[in-house]
C-alpha positions, 0 to 999 in steps of 0.5 A, spaced: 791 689 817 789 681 819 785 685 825 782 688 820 779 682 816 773 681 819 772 673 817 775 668 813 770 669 807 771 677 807 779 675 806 777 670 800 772 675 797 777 680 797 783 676 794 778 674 789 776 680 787 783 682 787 785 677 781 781 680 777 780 687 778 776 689 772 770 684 774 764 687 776 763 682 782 754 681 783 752 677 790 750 671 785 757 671 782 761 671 789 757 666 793 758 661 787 765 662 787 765 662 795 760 657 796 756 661 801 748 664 801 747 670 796 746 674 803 752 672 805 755 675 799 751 681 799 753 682 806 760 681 803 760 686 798 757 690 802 763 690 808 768 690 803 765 697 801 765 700 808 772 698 809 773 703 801 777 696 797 771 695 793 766 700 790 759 700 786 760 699 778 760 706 775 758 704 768 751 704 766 747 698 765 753 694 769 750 692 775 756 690 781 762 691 784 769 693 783 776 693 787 778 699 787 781 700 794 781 708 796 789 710 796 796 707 793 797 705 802 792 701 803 791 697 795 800 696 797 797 692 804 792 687 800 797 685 795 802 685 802 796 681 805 795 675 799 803 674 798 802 672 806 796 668 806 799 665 799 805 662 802 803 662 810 794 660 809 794 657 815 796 661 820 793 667 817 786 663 817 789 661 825 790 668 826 782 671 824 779 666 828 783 667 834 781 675 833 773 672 832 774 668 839 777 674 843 773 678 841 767 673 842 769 672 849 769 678 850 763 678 849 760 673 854 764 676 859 761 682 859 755 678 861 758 674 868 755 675 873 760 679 878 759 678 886 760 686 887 753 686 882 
């Protein structure tokens, strides 16, 4: 499950929108809470959509989203994955950023110049 979050605030979206599940969440709503651009929250939002833990408002005349991950499995991991970062919040933030450096250095690997090229 922590190699699928993505980011630190894509965590932090998500566990917010897991403590209170019958908000509707708008973007302006989320960045405040988050301290991050509307955009970011949008993009947030929309992540966490694609990823089916969250889902557009069905209620007419309620804008925004809901968390409703998609299965009883995956709605079990979440609540799995806020006790830990509960009790282990460093390591959990440690362990995301460590997957956003691998996966960025592999990245700049595939730019180096190889002496077979």
């Amino acid at each position: 499950m922590l190699t699928s979050i993505p980011s630190v605030p894509f965590l932090e979206a998500l566990l917010l929108m897991r403590a209170d599940p019958n908000q509707a969440w708008r973007r302006d709503t989320l960045a405040r809470r988050l301290y991050v651009r509307e955009k970011t929250a949008e993009d947030l939002l929309a992540e966490l959509c694609t990823a089916r833990i969250a889902v557009p408002c069905a209620e007419p005349g309620v804008e925004g989203y809901r968390y409703d991950p998609a299965d009883a499995g995956l709605r079990e991991r979440i609540d799995l994955l806020a006790e830990l970062y509960a009790t282990h919040l460093v390591e959990v933030t440690h362990l995301i950023h460590s997957s956003l450096d691998r996966k960025a250095q592999q990245f700049a690997d595939a730019f180096k110049w190889r002496k077979d090229s």
